[in-house]
N, CA, C and O atoms as CSV, one atom per row, in Angstrom:
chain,resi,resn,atom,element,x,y,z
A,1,UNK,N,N,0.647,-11.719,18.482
A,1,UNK,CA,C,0.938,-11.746,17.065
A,1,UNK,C,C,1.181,-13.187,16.610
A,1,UNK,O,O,0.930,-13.513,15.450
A,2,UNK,N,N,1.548,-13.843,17.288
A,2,UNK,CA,C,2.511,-15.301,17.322
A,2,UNK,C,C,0.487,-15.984,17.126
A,2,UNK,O,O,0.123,-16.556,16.099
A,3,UNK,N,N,-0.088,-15.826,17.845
A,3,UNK,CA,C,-1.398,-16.454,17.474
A,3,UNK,C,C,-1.918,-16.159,16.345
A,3,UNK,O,O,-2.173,-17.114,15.611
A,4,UNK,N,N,-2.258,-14.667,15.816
A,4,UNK,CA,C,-3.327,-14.248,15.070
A,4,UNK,C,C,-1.944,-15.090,13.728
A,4,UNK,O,O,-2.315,-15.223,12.562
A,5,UNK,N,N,-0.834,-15.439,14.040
A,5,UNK,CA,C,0.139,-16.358,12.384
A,5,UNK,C,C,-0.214,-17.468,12.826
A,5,UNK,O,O,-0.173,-18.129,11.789
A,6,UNK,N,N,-0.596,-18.299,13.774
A,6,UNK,CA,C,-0.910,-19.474,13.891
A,6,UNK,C,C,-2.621,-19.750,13.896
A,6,UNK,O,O,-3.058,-20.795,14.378
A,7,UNK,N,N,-3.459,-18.796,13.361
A,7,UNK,CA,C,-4.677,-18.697,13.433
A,7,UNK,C,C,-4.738,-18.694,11.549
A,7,UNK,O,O,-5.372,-19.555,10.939
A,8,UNK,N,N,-4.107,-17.783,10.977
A,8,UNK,CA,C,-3.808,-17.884,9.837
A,8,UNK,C,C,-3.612,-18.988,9.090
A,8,UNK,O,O,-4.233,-19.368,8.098
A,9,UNK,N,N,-2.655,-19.491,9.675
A,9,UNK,CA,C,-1.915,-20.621,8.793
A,9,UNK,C,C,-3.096,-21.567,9.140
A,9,UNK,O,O,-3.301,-22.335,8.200
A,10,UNK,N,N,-3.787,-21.725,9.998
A,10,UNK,CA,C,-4.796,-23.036,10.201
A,10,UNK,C,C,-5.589,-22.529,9.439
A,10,UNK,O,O,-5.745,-23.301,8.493
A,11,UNK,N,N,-6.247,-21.549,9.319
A,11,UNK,CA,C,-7.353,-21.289,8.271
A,11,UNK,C,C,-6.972,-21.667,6.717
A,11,UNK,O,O,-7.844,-21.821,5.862
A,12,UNK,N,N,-5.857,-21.771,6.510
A,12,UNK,CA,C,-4.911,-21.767,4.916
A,12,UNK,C,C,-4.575,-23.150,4.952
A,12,UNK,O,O,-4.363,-23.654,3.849
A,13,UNK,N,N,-4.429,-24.224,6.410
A,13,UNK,CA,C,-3.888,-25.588,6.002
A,13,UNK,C,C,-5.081,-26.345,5.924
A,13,UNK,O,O,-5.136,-27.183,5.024
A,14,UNK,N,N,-6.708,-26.132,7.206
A,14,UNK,CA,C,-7.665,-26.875,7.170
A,14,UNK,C,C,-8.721,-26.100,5.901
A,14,UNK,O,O,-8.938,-24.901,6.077
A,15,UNK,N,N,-9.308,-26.716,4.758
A,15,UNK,CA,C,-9.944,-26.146,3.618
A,15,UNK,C,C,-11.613,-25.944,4.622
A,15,UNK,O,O,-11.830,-26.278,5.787
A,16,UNK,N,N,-12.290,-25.468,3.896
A,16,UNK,CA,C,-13.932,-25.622,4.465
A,16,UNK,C,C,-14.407,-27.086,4.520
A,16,UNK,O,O,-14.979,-27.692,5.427
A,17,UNK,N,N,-14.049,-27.447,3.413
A,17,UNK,CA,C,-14.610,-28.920,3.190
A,17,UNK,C,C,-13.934,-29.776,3.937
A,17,UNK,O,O,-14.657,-30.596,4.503
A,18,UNK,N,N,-12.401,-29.907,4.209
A,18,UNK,CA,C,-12.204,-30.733,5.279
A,18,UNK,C,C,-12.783,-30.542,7.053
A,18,UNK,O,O,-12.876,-31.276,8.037
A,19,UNK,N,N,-13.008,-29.432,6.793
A,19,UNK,CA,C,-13.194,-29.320,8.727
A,19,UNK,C,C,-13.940,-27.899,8.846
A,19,UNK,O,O,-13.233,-26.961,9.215
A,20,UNK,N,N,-15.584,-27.589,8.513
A,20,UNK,CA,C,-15.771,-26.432,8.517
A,20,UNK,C,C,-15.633,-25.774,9.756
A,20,UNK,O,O,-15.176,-24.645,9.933
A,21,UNK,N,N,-16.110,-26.656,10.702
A,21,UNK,CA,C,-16.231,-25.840,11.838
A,21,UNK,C,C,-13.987,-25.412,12.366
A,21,UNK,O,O,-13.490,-24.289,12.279
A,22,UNK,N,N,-13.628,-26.008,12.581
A,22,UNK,CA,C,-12.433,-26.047,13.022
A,22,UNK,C,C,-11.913,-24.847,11.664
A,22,UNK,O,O,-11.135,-24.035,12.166
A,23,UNK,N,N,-12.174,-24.519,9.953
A,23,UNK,CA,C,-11.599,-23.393,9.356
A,23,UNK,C,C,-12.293,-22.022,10.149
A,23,UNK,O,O,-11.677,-21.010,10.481
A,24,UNK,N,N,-14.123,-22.368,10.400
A,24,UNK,CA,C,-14.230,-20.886,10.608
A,24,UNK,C,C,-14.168,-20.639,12.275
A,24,UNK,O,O,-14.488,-19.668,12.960
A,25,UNK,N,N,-13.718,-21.707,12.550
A,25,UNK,CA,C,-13.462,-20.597,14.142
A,25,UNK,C,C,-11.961,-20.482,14.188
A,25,UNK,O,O,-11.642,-19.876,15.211
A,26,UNK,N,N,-11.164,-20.753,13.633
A,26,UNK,CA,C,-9.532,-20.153,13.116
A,26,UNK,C,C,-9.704,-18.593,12.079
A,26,UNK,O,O,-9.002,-17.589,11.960
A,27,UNK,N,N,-10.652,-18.922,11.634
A,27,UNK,CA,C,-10.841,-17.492,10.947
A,27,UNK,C,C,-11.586,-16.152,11.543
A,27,UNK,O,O,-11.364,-14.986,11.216
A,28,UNK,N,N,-12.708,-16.736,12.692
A,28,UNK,CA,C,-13.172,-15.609,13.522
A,28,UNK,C,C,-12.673,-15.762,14.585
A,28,UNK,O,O,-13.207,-15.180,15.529
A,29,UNK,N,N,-11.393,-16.650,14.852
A,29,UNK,CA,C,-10.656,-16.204,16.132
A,29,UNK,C,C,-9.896,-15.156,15.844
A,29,UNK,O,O,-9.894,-14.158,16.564
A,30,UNK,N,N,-8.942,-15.296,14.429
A,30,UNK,CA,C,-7.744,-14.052,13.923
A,30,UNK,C,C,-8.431,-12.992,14.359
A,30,UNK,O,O,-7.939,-12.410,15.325
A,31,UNK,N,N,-9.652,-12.485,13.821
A,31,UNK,CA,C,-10.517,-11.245,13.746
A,31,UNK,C,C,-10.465,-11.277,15.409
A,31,UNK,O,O,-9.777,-10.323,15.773
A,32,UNK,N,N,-10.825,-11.843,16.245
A,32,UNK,CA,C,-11.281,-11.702,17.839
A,32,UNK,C,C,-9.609,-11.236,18.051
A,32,UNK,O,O,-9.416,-10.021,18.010
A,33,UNK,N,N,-8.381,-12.134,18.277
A,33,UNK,CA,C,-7.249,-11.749,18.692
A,33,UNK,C,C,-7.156,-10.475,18.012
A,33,UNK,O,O,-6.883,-9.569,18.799
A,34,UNK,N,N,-7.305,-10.070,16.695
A,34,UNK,CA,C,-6.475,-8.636,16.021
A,34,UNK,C,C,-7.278,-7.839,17.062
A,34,UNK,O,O,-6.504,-7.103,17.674
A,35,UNK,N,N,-8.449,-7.726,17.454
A,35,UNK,CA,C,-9.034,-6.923,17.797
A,35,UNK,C,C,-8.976,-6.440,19.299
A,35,UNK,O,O,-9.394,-5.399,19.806
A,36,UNK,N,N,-8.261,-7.633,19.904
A,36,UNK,CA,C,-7.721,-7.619,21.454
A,36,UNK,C,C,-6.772,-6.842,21.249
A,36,UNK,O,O,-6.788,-5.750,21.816
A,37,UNK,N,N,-5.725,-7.186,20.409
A,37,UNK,CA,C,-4.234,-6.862,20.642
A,37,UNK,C,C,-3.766,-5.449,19.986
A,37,UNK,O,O,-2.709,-4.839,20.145
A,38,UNK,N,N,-5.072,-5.083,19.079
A,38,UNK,CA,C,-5.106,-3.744,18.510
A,38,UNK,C,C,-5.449,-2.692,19.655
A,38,UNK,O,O,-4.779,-1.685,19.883
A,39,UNK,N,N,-6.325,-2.988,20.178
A,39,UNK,CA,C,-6.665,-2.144,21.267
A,39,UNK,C,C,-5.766,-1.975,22.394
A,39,UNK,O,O,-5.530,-0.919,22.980
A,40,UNK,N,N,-5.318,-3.052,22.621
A,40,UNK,CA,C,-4.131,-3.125,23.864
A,40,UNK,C,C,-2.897,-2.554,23.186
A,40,UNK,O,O,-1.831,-2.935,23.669
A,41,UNK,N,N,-2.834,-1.701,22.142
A,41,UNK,CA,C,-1.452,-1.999,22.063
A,41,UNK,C,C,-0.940,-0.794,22.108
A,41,UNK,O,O,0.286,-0.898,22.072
A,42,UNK,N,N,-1.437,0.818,22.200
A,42,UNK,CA,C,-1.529,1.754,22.861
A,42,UNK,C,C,-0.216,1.839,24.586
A,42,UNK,O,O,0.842,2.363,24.935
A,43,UNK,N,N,-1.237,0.972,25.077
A,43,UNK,CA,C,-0.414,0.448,26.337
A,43,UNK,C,C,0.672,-0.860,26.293
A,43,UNK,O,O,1.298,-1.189,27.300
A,44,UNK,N,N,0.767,-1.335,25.412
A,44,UNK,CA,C,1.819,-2.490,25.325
A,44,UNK,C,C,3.204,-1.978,24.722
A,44,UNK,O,O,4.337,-2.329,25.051
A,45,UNK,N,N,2.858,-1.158,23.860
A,45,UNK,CA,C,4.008,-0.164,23.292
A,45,UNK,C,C,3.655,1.543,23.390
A,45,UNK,O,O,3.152,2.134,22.434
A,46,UNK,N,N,3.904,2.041,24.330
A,46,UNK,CA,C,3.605,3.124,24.405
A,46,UNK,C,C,4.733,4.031,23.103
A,46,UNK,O,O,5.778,3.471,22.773
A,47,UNK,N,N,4.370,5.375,22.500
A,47,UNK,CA,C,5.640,6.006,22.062
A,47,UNK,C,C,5.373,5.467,20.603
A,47,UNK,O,O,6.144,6.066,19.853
A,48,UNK,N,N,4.768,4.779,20.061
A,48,UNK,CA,C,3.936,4.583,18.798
A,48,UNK,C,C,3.418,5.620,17.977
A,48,UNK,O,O,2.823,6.400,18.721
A,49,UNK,N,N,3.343,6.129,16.391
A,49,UNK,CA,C,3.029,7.651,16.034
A,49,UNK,C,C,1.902,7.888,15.995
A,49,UNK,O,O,1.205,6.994,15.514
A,50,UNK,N,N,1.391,8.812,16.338
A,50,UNK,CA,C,-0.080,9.068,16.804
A,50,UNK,C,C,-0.753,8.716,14.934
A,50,UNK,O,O,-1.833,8.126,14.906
A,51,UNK,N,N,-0.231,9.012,13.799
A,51,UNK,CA,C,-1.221,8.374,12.384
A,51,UNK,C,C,-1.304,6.805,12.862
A,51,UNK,O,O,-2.380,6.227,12.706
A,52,UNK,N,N,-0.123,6.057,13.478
A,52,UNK,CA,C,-0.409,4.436,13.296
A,52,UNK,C,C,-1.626,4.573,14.294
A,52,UNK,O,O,-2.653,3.982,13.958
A,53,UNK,N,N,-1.636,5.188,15.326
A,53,UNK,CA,C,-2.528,4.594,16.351
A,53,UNK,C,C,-3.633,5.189,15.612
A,53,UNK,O,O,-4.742,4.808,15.987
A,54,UNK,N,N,-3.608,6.055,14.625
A,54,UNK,CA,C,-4.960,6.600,13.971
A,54,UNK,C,C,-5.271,5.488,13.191
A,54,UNK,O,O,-6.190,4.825,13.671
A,55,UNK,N,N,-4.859,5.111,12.259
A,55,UNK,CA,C,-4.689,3.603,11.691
A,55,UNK,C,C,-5.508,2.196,12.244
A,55,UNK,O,O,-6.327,1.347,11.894
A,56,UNK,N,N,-4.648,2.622,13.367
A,56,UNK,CA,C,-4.653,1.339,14.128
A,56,UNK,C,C,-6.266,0.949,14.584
A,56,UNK,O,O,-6.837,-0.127,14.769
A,57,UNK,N,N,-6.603,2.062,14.649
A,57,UNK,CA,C,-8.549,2.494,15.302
A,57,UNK,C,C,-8.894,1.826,14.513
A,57,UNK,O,O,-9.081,0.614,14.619
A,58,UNK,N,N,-9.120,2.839,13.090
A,58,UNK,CA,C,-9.626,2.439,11.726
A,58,UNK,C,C,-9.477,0.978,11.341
A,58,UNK,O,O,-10.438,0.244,11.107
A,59,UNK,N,N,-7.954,0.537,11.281
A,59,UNK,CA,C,-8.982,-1.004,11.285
A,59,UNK,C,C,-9.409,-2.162,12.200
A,59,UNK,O,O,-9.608,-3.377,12.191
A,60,UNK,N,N,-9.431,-1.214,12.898
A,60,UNK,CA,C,-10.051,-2.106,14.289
A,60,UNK,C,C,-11.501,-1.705,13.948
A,60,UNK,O,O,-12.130,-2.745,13.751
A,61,UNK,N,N,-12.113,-0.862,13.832
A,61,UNK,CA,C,-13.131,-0.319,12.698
A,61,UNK,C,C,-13.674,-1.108,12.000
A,61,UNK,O,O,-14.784,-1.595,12.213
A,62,UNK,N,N,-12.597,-1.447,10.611
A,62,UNK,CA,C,-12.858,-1.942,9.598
A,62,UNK,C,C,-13.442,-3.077,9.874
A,62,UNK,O,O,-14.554,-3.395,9.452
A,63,UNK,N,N,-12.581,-3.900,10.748
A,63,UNK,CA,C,-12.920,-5.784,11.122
A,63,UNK,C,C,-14.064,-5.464,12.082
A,63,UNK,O,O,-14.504,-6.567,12.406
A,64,UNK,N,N,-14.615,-4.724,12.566
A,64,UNK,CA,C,-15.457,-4.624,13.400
A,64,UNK,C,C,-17.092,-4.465,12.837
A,64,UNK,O,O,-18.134,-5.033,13.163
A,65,UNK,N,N,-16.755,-3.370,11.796
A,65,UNK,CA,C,-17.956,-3.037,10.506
A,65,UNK,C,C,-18.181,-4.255,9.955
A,65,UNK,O,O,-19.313,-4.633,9.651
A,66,UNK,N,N,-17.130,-4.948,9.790
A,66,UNK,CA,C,-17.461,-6.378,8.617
A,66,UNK,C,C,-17.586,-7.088,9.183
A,66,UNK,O,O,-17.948,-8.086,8.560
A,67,UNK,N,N,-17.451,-7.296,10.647
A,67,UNK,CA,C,-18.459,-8.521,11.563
A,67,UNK,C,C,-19.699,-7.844,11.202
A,67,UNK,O,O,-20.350,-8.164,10.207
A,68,UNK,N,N,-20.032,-6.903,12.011
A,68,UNK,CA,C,-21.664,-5.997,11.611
A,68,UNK,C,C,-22.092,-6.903,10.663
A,68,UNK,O,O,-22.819,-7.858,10.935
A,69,UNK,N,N,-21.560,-6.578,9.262
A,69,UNK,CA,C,-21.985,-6.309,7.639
A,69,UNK,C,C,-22.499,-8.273,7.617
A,69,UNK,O,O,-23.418,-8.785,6.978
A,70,UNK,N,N,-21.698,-8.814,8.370
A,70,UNK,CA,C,-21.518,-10.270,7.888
A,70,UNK,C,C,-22.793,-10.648,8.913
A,70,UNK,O,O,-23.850,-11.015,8.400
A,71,UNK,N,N,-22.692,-10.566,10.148
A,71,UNK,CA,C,-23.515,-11.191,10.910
A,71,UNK,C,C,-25.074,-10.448,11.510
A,71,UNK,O,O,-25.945,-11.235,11.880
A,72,UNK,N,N,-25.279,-9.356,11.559
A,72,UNK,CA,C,-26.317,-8.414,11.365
A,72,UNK,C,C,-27.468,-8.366,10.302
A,72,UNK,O,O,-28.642,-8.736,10.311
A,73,UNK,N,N,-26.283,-7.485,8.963
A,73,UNK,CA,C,-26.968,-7.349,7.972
A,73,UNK,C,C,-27.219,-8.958,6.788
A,73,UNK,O,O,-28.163,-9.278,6.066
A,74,UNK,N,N,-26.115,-9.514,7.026
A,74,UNK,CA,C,-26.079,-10.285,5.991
A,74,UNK,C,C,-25.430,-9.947,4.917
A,74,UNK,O,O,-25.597,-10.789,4.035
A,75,UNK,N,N,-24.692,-8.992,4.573
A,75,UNK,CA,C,-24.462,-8.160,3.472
A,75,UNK,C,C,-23.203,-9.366,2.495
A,75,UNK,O,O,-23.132,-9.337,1.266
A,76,UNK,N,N,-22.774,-9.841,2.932
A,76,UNK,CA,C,-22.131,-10.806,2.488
A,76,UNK,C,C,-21.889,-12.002,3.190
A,76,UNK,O,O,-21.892,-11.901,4.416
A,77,UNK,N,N,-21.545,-13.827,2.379
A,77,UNK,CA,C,-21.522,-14.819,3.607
A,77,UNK,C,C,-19.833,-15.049,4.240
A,77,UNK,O,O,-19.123,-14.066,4.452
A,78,UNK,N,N,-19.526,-15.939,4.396
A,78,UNK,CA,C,-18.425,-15.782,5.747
A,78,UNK,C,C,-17.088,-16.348,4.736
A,78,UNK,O,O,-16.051,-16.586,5.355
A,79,UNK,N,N,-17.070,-16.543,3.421
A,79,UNK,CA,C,-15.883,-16.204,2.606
A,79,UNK,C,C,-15.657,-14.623,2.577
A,79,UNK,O,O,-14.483,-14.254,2.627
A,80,UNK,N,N,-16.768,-13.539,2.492
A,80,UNK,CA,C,-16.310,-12.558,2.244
A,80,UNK,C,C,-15.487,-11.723,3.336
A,80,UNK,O,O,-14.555,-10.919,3.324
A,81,UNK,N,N,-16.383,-12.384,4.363
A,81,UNK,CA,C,-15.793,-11.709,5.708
A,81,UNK,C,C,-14.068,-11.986,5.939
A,81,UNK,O,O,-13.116,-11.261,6.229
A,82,UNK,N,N,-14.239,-13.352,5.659
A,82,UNK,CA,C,-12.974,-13.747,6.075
A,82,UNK,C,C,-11.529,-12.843,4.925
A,82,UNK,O,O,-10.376,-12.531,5.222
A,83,UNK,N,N,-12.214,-12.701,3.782
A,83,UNK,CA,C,-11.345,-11.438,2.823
A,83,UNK,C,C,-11.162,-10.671,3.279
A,83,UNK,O,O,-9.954,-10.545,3.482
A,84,UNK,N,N,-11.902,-9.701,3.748
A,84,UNK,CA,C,-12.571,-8.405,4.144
A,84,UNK,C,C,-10.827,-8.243,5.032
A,84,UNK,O,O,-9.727,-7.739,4.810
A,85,UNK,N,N,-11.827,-9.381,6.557
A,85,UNK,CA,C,-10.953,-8.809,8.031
A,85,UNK,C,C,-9.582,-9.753,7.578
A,85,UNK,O,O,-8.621,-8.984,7.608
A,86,UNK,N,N,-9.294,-10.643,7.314
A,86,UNK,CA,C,-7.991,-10.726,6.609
A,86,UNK,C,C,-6.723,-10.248,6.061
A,86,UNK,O,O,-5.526,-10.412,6.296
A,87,UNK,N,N,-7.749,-9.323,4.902
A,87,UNK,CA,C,-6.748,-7.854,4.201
A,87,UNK,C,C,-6.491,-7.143,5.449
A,87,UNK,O,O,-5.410,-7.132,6.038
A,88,UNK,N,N,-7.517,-6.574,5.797
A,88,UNK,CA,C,-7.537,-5.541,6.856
A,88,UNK,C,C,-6.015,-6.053,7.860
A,88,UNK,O,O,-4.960,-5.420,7.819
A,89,UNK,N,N,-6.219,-7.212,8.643
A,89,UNK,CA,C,-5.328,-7.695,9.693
A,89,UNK,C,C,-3.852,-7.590,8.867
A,89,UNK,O,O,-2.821,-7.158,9.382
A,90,UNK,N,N,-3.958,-8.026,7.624
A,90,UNK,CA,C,-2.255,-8.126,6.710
A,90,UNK,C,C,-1.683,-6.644,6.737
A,90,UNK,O,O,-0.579,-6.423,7.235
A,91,UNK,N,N,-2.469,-5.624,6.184
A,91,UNK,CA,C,-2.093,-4.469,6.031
A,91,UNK,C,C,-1.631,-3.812,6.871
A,91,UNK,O,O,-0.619,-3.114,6.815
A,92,UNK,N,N,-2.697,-4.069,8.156
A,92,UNK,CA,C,-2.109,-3.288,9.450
A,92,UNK,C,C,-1.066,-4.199,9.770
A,92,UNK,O,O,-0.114,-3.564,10.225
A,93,UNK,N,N,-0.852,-5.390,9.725
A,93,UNK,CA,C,0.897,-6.410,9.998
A,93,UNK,C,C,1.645,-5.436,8.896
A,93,UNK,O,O,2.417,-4.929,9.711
A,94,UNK,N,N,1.867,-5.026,8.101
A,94,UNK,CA,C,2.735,-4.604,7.305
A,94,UNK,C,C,2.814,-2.840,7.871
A,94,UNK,O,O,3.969,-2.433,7.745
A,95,UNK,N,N,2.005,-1.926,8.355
A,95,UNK,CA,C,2.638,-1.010,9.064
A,95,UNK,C,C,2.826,-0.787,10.057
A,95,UNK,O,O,3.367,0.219,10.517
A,96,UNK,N,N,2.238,-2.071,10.818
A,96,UNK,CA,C,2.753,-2.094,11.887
A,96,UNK,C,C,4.492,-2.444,12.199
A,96,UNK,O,O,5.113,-2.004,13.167
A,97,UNK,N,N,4.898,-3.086,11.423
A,97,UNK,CA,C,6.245,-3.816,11.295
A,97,UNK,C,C,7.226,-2.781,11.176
A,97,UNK,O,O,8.289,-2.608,11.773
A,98,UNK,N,N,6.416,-1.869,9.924
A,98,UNK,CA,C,7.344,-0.907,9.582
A,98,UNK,C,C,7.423,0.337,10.790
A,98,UNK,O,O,8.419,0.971,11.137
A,99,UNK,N,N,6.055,0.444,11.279
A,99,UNK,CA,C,6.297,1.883,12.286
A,99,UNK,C,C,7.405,1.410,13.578
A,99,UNK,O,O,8.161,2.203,14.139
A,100,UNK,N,N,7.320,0.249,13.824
A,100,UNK,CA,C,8.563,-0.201,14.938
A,100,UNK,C,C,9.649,-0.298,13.961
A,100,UNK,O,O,10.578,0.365,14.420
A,101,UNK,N,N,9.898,-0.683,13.108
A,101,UNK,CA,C,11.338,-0.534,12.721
A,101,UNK,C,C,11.527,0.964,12.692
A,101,UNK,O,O,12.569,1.353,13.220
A,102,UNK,N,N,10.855,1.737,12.261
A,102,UNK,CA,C,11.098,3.615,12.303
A,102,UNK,C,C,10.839,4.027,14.036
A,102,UNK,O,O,11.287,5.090,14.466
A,103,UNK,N,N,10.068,3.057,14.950
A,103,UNK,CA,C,10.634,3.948,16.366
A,103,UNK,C,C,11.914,3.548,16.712
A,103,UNK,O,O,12.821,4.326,17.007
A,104,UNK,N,N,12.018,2.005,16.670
A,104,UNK,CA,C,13.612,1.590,17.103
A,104,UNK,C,C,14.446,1.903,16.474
A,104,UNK,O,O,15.558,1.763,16.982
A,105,UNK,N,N,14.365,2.575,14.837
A,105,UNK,CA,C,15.671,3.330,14.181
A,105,UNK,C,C,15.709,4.968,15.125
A,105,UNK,O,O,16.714,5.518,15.575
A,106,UNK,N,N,15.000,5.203,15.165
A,106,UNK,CA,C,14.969,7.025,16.206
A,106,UNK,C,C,15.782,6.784,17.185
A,106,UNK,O,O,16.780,7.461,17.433
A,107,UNK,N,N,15.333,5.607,17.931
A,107,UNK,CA,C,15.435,5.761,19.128
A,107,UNK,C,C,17.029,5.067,19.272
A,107,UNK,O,O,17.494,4.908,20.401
A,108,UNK,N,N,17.824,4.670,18.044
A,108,UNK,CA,C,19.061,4.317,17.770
A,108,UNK,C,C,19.762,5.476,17.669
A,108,UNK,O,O,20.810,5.773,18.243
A,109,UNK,N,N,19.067,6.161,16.843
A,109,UNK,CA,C,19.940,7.804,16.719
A,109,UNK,C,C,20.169,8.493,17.252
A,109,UNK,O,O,20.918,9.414,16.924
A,110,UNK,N,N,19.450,8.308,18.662
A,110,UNK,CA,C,19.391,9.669,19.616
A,110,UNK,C,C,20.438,9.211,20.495
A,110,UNK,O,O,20.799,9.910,21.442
């Protein structure tokens, strides 16, 4: 996690125009790490609610379709992508955050 925020923030401090190559491989690294650590994470935190890990597929999915869409089809160029798997990676950070604060509150109560 500590990477895919330090993969972030380099994509947000180096612009295109200062350093293209060095913004877009900070931006298709985030997408490569979310996509490691999404999959691993089944086994890294076991006891997770079976909708997040439903979730969790889907946008592993999502960033996966929009590599496809970006580098396959062409369907859009590599600003869109970087929107696309971006949102995708924020959203799942935001329930992901929340579904561990709701296992470690359970698992306080019991």
């Amino acid at each position: 996690m500590l990477l895919i925020g330090l993969l972030l923030a380099t994509v947000g401090a180096v612009s295109v125009n200062a350093n293209m190559p060095l913004h877009n491989t900070a931006a298709s690294g985030m997408g490569l790490v979310f996509v490691v650590l999404a999959c691993g994470l089944p086994a890294l935190l076991p006891g997770l609610p079976r909708p997040f890990l439903l979730l969790n597929y889907l946008m592993v999915a999502g960033v996966l379709g929009s590599t496809v869409l970006f580098l396959s089809v062409g369907y859009y160029n590599f600003t869109g992508y970087e929107l696309v798997a971006t949102g995708l990676v924020l959203v799942w950070l935001i329930v992901f955050v929340r579904n561990t604060a709701a296992v470690r509150s359970d698992r306080a109560q019991r």
